[in-house]
C-alpha positions as CSV (number, residue, x, y, z in Angstrom):
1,X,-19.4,6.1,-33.4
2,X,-16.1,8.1,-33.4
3,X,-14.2,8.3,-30.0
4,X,-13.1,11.7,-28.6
5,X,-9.6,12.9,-28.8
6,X,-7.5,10.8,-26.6
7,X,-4.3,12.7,-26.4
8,X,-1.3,10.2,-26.0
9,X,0.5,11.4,-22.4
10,X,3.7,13.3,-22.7
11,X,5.4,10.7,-20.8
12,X,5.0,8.4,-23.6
13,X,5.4,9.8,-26.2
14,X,8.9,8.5,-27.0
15,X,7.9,5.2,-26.9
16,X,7.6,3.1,-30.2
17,X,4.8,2.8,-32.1
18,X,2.9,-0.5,-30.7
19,X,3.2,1.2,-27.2
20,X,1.7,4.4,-28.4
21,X,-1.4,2.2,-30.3
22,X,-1.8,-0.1,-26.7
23,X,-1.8,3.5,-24.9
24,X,-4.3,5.0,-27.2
25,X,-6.4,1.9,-27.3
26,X,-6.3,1.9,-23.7
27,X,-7.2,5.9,-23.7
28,X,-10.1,5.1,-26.4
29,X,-11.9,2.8,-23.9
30,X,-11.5,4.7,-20.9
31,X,-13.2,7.4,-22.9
32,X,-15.9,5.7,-24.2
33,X,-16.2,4.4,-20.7
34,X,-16.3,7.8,-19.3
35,X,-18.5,8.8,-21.1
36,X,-21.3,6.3,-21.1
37,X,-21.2,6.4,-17.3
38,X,-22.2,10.5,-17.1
39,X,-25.0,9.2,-19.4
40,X,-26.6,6.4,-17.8
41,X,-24.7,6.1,-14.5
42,X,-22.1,3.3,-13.9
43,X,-24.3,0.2,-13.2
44,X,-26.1,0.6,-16.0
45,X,-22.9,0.8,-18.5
46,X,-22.0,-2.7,-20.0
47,X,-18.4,-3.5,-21.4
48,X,-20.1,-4.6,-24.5
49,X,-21.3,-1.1,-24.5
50,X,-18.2,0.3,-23.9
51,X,-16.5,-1.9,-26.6
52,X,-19.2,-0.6,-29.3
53,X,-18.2,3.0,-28.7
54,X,-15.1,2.5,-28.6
55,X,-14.9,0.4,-31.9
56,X,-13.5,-2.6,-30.5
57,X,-14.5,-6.0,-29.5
58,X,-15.2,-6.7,-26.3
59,X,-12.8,-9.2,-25.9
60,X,-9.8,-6.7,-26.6
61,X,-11.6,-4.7,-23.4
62,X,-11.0,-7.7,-21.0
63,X,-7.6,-8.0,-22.8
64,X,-6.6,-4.2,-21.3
65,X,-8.8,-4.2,-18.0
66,X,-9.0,-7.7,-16.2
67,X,-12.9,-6.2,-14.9
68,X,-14.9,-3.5,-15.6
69,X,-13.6,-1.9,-12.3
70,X,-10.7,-1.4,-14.0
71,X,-11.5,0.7,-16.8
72,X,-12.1,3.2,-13.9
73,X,-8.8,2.8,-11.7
74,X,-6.1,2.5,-14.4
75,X,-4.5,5.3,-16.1
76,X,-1.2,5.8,-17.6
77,X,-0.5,8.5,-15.2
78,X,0.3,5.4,-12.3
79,X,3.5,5.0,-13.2
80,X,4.6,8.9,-12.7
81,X,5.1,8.4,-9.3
82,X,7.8,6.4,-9.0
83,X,9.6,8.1,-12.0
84,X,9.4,11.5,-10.4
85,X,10.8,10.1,-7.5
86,X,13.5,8.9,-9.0
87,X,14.1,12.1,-10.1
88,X,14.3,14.4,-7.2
89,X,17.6,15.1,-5.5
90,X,19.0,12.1,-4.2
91,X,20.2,14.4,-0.8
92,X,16.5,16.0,-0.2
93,X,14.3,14.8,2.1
94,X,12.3,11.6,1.7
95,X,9.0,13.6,2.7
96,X,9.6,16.6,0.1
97,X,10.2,14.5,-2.7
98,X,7.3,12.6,-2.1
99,X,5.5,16.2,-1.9
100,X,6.9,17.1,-5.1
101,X,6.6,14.1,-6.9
102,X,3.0,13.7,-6.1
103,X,2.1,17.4,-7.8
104,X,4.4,16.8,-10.5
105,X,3.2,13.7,-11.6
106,X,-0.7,15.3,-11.2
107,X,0.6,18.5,-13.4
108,X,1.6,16.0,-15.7
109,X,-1.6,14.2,-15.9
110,X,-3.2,17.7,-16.4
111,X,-0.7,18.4,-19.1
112,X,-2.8,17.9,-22.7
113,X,-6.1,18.7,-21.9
114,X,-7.0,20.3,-18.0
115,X,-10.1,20.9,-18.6
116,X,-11.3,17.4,-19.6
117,X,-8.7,15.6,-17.5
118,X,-9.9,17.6,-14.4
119,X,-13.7,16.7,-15.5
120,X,-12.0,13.2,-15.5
121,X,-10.3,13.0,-12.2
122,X,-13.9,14.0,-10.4
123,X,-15.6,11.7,-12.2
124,X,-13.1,8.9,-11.0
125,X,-12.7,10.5,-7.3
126,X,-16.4,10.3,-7.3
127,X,-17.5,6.3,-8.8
128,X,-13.7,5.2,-6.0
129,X,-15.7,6.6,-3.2
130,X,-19.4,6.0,-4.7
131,X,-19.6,2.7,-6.0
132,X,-19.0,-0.5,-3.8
133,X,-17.7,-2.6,-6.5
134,X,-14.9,0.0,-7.8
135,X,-14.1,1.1,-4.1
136,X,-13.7,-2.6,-3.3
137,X,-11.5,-3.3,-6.7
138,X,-9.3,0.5,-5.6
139,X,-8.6,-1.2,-2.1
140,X,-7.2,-4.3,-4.3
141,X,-5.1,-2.1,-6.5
142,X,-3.5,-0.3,-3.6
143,X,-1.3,-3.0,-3.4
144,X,0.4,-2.9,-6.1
145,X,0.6,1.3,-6.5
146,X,2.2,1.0,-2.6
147,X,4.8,-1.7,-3.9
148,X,5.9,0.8,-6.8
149,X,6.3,3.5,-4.0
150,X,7.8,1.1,-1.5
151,X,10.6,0.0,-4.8
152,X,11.1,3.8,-4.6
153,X,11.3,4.3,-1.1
154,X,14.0,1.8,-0.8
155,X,16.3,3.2,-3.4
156,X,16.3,6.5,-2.4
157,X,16.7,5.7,1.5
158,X,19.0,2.6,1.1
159,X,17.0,0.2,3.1
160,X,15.6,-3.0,1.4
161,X,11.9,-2.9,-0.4
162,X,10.9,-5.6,1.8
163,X,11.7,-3.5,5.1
164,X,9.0,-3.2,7.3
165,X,9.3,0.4,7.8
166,X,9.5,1.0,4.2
167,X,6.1,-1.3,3.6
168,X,4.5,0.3,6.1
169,X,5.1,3.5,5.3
170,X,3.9,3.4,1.6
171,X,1.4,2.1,2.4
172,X,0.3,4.6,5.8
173,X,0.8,7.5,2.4
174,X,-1.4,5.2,0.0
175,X,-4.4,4.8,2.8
176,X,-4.1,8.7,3.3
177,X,-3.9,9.5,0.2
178,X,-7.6,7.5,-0.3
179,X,-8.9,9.4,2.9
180,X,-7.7,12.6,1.3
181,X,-9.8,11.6,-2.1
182,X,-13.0,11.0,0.2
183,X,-12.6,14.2,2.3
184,X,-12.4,16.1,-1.7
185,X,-15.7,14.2,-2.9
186,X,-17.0,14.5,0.6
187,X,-17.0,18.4,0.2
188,X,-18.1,18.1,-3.8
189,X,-14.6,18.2,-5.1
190,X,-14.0,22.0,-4.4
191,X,-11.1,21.9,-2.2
192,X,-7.8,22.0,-3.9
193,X,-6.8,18.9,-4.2
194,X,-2.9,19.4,-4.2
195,X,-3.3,21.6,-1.2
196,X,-5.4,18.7,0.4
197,X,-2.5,16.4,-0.2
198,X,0.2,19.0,1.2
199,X,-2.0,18.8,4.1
200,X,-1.9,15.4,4.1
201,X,1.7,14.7,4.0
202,X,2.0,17.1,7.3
203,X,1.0,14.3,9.4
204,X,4.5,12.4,8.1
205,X,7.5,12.1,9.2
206,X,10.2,12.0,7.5
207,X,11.5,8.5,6.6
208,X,15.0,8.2,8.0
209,X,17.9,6.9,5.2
210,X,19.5,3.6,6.3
C-alpha cells in the first residue's frame, strides 16, 4: 500500500538529500503508524504492521524508533524549540521568548498541512495521556527535550547548562507543559491549546540573566 503525503518540514528543507530521505522515511512510518492506530486502536497495531504499510522492513523501523513508543513521541518538530530560542532578541525577557518560541515552533509544525497535523497532534495528546506504556516512555523522553531547553536557557541567560536553577527550571516548564497536554485531552482537546500554554507560562517567573 501507498503511504499518504508526508510533507518534508520547512525547517528541513535545506538540508541535503540523505537528510531529507531519513526525514521522510521517518514521516512515512509515523504515518502509517497513525493511521493503523485510528483503525484498530494502539495495542492492537504491531511494528510489523506498521513496517508493511509503510513499505519497509521492520528492522529499518527499530533502526528510526528504539520502541514502538516512539513512533508516537518523536517528530521533527522537537528540535524547533531551541532554534527559535535562539532566535529571539538576545535583550528580551527569558519568559517571552520562551512564550514566543513555543507558538512559533507549533505554527511551524502546522505549516504544510493544518488540518492533518492538527488531526495529528490530538491523536498524540490523546495515546501520551491514554496509554500507560507511551505516557511511561513520554516521562523518559522529557529528559532529553528539558536538556535542549536547559542548553538554551544557559546561553541566552549566561549561566552554565548544568546550573541548578537552569535544570530546574526547564524542567518545572517541561512538567507543565505535560499537565497543560492533560488538562486539553481532559476537556476533549477543545481549548486552545496555545492559549492554554500562555496560561501556563503565567505561573513563571522570569529567569534572571547571570
Amino acid at each position: 500500500m501507498t503511504t499518504a503525503r508526508t510533507p518534508v518540514p520547512e525547517a528541513a528543507r535545506h538540508l541535503g538529500l540523505r537528510e531529507r530521505k531519513k526525514i521522510k522515511t521517518r514521516m512515512a512510518i509515523r504515518e502509517a503508524a497513525y493511521s493503523l492506530i485510528k483503525e484498530q486502536g494502539y495495542e492492537a497495531t504491531t511494528v510489523e504492521q506498521i513496517a508493511d504499510r509503510a513499505e519497509v522492513s521492520p528492522s529499518t523501523v527499530f533502526r528510526y524508533f528504539p520502541v514502538k513508543e516512539d513512533i508516537v513521541l518523536t517528530d521533527e518538530y522537537d528540535p524547533l524549540l531551541e532554534e527559535m530560542l535562539r532566535e529571539r532578541p538576545a535583550g528580551e525577557p527569558v519568559l517571552e521568548s520562551l512564550r514566543r518560541a513555543i507558538r512559533e515552533a507549533m505554527a511551524r509544525a502546522l505549516t504544510d498541512n493544518p488540518a492533518h497535523e492538527q488531526d495529528e497532534m490530538v491523536l498524540r495528546a490523546r495515546l501520551m495521556v491514554e496509554v500507560p506504556q507511551v505516557r511511561s516512555r513520554l516521562m523518559e523522553s522529557m529528559s532529553v527535550t528539558g536538556r535542549l531547553v536547559c542548553r538554551a536557557l544557559a546561553e541566552r541567560t549566561g549561566r552554565q547548562e548544568g546550573d541548578l536553577e537552569v535544570r530546574a527550571y526547564a524542567m518545572g516548564l517541561m512538567g507543565a507543559l505535560l499537565e497543560t497536554m492533560i488538562y486539553w485531552v481532559e476537556g476533549d482537546c477543545r481549548d486552545d491549546l496555545p492559549e492554554l500554554i500562555d496560561r501556563t507560562l503565567t505561573v513563571f517567573k522570569d529567569l534572571p540573566r547571570r
